[in-house]
C-alpha positions in Angstrom: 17.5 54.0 -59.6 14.7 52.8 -57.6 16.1 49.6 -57.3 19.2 51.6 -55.8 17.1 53.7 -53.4 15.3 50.5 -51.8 19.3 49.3 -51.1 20.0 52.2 -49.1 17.0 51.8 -47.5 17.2 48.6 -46.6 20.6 48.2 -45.2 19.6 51.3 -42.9 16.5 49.8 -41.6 18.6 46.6 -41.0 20.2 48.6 -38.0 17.1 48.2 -35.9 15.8 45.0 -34.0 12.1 46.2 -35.0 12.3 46.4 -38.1 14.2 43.0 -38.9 13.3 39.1 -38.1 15.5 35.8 -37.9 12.7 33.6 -40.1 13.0 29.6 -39.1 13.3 27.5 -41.8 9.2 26.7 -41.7 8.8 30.6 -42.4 11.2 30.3 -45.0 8.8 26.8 -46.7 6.0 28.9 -46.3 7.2 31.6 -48.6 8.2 28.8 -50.8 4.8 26.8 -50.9 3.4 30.3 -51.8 4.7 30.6 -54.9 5.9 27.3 -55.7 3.8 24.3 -56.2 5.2 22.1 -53.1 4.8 20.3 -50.3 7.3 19.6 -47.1 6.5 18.5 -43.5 7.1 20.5 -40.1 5.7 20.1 -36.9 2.9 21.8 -34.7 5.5 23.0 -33.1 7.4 25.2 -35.8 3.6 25.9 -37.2 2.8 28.0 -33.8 5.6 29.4 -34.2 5.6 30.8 -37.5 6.0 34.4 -38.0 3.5 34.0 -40.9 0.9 30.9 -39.4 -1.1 29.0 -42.0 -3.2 31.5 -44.4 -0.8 31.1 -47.2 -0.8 27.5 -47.4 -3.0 24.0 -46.6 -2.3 21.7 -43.7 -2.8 18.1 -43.1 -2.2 16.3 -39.6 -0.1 14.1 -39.3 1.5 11.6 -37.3 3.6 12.5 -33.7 2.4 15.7 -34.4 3.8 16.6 -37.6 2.0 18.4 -40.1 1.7 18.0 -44.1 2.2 21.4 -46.0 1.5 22.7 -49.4 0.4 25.0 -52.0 -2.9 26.5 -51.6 -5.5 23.5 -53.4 -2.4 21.3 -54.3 -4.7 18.4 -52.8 -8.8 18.7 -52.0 -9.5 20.1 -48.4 -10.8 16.3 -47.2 -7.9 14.3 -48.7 -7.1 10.7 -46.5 -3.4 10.3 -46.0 -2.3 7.8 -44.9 1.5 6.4 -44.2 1.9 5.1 -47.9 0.9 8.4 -49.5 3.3 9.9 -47.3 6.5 7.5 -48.3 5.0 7.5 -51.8 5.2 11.7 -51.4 8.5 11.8 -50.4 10.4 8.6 -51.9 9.2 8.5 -55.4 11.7 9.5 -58.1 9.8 12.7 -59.3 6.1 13.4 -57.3 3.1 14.9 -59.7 -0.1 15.5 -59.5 -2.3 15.8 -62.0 0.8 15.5 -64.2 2.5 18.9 -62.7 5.6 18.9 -61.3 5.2 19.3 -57.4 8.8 20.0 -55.7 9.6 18.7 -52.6 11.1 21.0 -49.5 12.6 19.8 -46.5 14.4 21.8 -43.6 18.1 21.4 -43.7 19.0 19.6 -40.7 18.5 16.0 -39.2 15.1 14.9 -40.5 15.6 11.1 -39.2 12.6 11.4 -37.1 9.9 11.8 -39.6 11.8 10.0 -42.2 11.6 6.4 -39.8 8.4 7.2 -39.2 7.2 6.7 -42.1 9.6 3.8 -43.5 11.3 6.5 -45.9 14.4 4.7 -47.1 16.1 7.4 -50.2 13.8 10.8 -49.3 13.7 12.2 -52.8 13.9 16.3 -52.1 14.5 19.1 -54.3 15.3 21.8 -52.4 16.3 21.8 -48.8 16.2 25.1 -46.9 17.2 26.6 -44.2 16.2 29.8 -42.2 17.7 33.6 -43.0 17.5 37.0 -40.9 16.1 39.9 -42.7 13.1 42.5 -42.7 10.8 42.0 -41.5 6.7 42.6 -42.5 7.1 46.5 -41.4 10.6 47.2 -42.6 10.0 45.3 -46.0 6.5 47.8 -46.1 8.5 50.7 -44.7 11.1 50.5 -47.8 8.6 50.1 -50.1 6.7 53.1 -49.0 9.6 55.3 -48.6 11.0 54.4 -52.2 7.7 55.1 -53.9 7.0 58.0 -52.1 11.1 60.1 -53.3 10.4 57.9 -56.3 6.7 59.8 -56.7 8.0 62.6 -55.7 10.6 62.6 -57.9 8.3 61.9 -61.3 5.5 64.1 -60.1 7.9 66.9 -60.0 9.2 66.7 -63.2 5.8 65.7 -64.6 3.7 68.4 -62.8 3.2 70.9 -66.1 2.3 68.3 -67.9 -0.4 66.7 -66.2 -1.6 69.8 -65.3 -2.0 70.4 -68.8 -3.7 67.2 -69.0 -6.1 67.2 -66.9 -7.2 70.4 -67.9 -7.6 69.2 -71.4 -9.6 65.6 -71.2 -10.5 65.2 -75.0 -14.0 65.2 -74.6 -14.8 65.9 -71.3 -15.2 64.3 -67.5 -18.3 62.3 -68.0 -16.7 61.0 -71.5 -13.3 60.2 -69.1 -15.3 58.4 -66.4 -16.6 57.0 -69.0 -13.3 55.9 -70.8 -11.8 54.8 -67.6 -14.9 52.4 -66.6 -14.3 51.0 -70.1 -10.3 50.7 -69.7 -11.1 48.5 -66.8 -13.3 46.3 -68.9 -10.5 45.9 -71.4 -8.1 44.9 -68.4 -10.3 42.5 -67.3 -10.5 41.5 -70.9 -6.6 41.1 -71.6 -6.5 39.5 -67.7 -9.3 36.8 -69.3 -6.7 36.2 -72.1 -3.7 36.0 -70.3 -5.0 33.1 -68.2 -5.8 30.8 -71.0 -2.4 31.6 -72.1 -0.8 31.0 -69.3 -2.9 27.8 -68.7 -1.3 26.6 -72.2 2.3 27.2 -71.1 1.6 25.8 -67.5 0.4 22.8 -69.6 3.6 22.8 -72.2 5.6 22.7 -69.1 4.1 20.4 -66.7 4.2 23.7 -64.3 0.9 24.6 -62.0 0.4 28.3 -62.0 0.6 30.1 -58.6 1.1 33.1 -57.5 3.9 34.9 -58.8 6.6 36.3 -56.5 5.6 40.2 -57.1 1.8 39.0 -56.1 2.7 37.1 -52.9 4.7 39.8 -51.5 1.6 42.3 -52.0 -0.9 39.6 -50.6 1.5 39.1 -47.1 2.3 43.0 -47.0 -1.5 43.5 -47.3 -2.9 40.7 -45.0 0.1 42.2 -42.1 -0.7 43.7 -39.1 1.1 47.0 -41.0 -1.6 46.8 -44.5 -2.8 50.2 -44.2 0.3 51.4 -44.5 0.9 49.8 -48.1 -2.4 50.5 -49.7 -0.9 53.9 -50.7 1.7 52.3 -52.6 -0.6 49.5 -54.2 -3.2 51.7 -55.0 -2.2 55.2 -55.5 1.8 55.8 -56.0 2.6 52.6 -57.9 0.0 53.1 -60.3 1.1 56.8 -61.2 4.4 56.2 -61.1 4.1 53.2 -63.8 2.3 55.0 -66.0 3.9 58.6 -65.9 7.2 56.1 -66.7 5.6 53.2 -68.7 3.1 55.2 -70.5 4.3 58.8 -70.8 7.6 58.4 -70.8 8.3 55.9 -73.6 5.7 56.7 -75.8 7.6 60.2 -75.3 11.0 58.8 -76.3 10.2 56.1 -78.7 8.4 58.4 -81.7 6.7 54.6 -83.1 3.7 54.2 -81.1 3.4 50.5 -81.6 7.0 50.4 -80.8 7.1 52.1 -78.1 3.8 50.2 -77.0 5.7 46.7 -77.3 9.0 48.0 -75.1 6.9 49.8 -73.0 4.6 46.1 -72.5 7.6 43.9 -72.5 9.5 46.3 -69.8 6.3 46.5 -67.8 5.7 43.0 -67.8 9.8 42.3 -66.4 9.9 44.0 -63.7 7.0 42.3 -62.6 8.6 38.8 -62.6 12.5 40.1 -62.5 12.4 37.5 -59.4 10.8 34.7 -60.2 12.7 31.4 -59.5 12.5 29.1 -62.6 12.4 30.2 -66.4 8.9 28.1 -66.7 7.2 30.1 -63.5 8.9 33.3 -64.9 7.3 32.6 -68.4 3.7 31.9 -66.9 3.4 35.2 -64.9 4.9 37.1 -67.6 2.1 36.9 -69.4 -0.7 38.6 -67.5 1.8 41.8 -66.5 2.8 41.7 -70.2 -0.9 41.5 -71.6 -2.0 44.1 -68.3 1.0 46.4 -70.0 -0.4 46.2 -73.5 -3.8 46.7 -72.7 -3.4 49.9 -70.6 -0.7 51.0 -73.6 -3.8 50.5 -76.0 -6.0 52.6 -73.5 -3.4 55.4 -73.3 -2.7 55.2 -77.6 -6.5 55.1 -77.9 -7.5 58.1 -75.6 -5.4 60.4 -77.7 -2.1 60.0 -75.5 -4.0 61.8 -72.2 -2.3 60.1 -69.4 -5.5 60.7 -67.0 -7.7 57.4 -68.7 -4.7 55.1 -68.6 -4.0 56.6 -64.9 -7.4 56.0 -63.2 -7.4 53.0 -64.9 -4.8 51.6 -63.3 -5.5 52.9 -59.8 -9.4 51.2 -59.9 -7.7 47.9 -61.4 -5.1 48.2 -58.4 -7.9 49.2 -55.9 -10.5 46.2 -56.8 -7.0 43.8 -56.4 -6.8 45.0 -53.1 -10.1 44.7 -51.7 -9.8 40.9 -53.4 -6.9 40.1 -51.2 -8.5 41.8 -48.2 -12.3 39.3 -48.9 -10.2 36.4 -49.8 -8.3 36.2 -46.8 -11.2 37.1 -44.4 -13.1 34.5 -45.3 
C-alpha cells in the first residue's frame, strides 16, 4: 500500500519543474560511489556542477583537470597517484584493494581523452552510466513525508484505542518505562555491535567492502539537503511509530507464536530495509543490522509485557541519535 501511495505521489509531483532534476551522469557516479565500493573519473568541470558536490565521496586531482573519485576511505586522504596507478586502476583485469572487489564506473559516452592520457589501451569497466531525470531532493522528501504522514494517519486511527489503553497502563510505571526505554537503547546498541562483526564476516566471505546501504544513503542526502528539516519528522517521529504499530503490534497480534511472530516480524523488518539494494552480497551485508535492529526491538516489545510504548520510544531515541550523527558527521 505504501509503496502504492508514494507511486501516485510521485508521478504527480513529476508534473512540476521544481520538484524534478535532469542528474548528469557525474550525479548519477556519485550516488553510485555512495553505496558502492567504486571509483570513476570526471572532471572539475562536471564536479562544480554537480547537483550533489563532493560530501559523499573522496577526490583526487588529476591530470588536465580531471579528478579521481571514490567511496568514502576507499584510499587514505594523502594517497600519491601517479599515471601508472591510474592505468593500473582502470586496465587491470579485476581492481581490489585490500582484496575487496572495487567496481569501476565510467560515464557512457566518448571517454578517449582521459583514456590517451593516461596510455589506457583495453579500459576494464563494470558499469557505465549515464544521466536520468527524476525528483529531485524536495520532491523525493515531499513524497516521503506525504506517504508517512496518510500512512500515520491511517495506522494511528485504527490504533488510537489501543494505545490509549497503553499508555495508560505502563506495567510498572513512567520512571520504570524511562527506565526500560533507556535500557532498549542499550540492547540496540548491543544487537547494532553484533551485527557489524557479522556483517564484517560476510563482507570478508565475499570479498565485498561494507558501505552504506541504499535505505541509509537516501536518509543521509535527504538530511544533509537544503530541505532536512522537513524529513526529520519522518526519520524520527512517523517512521518509527508506524514500524512498530505494524512490525510490532500488528504481527505479534496476528501471529499467536511469539517467537514466530518475532522472527517474520525481524526478517520483514529487515527487507524492506534493503528491498533495493543492487547485488545479492551488498543485500546480504546490510540485511543484517535492520534484521538484528528488528529482533532486538521485537525482544524489547516481548519482554516489556507486549506494551508498545518501550519498543516505541525506543525506536524514536535510536532514530533521533542517527540523525544528529548524520548532521555532526557531515559538519565536520
Amino acid at each position: 500500500m505504501m509503496f502504492l501511495i508514494a507511486s501516485f505521489v510521485a508521478v504527480f509531483l513529476y508534473s512540476f519543474d521544481k520538484t524534478t532534476y535532469e542528474y548528469s551522469s557525474t550525479d548519477e557516479i556519485i550516488i553510485e560511489l555512495q553505496t558502492e565500493a567504486a571509483i570513476s573519473f570526471t572532471t572539475s568541470e562536471d564536479l562544480d556542477k554537480s547537483f550533489y558536490g563532493t560530501k559523499f565521496i573522496d577526490t583526487y586531482p588529476l591530470k588536465n583537470s580531471f579528478f579521481l573519485i571514490t567511496t568514502k576511505d576507499l584510499f587514505p586522504r594523502d594517497l600519491e597517484i601517479d599515471d601508472e596507478f591510474v592505468k593500473t586502476v582502470f586496465e587491470e583485469h579485476k581492481y581490489t584493494v585490500d582484496s575487496f572487489k572495487i567496481k569501476r564506473l565510467a560515464k557512457k559516452e566518448d571517454n578517449s581523452e582521459f583514456y590517451n592520457l593516461y596510455n589506457i589501451v583495453t579500459p576494464q569497466i563494470e558499469k557505465e552510466i549515464t544521466g536520468s531525470f527524476g525528483l529531485n531532493e524536495l520532491g523525493e522528501i515531499i513524497n516521503i513525508v506525504v506517504v508517512y504522514i496518510l500512512v500515520f494517519l491511517g495506522v494511528f486511527a485504527f490504533s488510537f484505542k489501543m494505545l490509549k489503553e497503553e499508555f495508560q497502563n505502563l506495567p510498572k510505571g513512567i520512571l520504570f518505562t524511562i527506565g526500560a526505554i533507556i535500557l532498549g537503547v542499550l540492547v540496540v546498541y548491543f544487537g547494532n555491535l553484533i551485527s557489524a562483526i557479522i556483517s564484517q564476516i560476510l563482507s570478508i566471505l565475499f570479498k565485498e567492502k561494507i558501505v552504506t546501504s541504499l535505505n541509509q544513503a537516501t536518509i543521509e542526502r535527504q538530511l544533509t539537503s537544503q530541505y532536512g528539516a522537513l524529513i526529520i519528522i519522518v526519520v524520527v517521529l512517523l517512521g518509527p511509530i508506524v514500524e512498530e504499530l505494524v512490525f510490532r503490534k500488528a504481527f505479534f497480534t496476528l501471529i499467536k507464536n511469539q517467537w514466530v511472530a518475532l522472527v517474520v516480524s525481524s526478517l520483514l523488518f529487515g527487507l524492506i530495509h534493503v528491498v533495493t539494494e543492487a547485488s545479492i552480497h551488498s543485500f546480504l551485508i546490510n540485511l543484517i543490522p535492520y534484521l538484528v535492529s528488528g529482533i532486538a526491538l521485537g525482544l524489547i516489545y516481548i519482554y516489556n509485557k507486549k506494551n508498545i510504548v518501550v519498543s516505541m520510544f525506543t525506536h524514536i531515541l535510536i532514530n533521533l541519535i542517527s540523525v544528529i550523527i548524520v548532521f555532526v558527521s557531515y559538519s565536520l
